[in-house]
N, C-alpha and C positions, 0 to 999 in steps of 0.2 A: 504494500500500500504506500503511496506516495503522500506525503501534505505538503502542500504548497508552503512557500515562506508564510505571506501572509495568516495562514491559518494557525502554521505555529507560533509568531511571534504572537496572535490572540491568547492560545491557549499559556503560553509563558503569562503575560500578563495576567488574564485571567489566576494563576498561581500564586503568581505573585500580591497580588491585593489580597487574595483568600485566604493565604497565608499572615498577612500585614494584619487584617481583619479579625483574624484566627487570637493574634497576639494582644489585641486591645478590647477581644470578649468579655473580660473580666474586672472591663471599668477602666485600665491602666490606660492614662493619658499625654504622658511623657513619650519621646522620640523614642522610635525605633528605627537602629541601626543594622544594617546588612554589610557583613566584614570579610574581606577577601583577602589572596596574598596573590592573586591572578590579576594580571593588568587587562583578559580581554573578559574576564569575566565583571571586575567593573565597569568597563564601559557596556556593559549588556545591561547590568544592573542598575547602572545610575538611568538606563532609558524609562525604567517604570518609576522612579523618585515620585515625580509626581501626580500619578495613578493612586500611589497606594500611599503617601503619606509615609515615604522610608527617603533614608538616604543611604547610601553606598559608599565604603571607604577601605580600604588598606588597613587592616591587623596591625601591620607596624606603627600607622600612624596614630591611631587608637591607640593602642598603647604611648607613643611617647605624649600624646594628650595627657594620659592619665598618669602617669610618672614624673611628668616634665613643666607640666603645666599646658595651660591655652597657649600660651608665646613660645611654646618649645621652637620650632621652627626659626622666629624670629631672632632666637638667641642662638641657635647653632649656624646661621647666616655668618652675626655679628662676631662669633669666637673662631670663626672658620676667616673670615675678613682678616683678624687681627693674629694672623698667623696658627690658628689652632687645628691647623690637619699637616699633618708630615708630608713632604714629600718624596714621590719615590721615583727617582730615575732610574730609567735600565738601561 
């Protein structure tokens, strides 16, 4: 049996909400997160964000949120600027 793109990327969305849906049955009203380590699977993922009321992000960056704070990024920019990554010549 064959499915056309378009019928699958339905049925994905379709998923995707029911599952989104599935997680906020129980009154919970805070964001729900969808966590990858796959670069094309985020960009598949962030296609339904606003469908379903998710967002879509990187494991690692989740984590260094939650370890590092909000401004993680902006301070590893600024420590990396200021000489804070080695360098390696071959």
């Amino acid at each position: 049996m064959c499915i056309s793109a378009g019928r699958l990327n339905f049925m994905r969305r379709v998923r995707h909400t029911g599952g989104a849906k599935a997680l906020r049955a129980d009154g919970f009203a805070g964001p729900v997160k969808i966590l990858t380590s796959c670069p094309s699977c985020l960009q598949g993922l962030a296609r339904y964000d606003d469908d379903s009321g998710t967002s879509a992000d990187y494991i690692v960056v989740e984590m260094a949120r939650a370890l590092l704070g909000p401004d993680w990024m902006k301070n590893f920019v600024q420590a990396a600027n200021a000489g804070g990554i080695e360098r390696v010549l071959l």
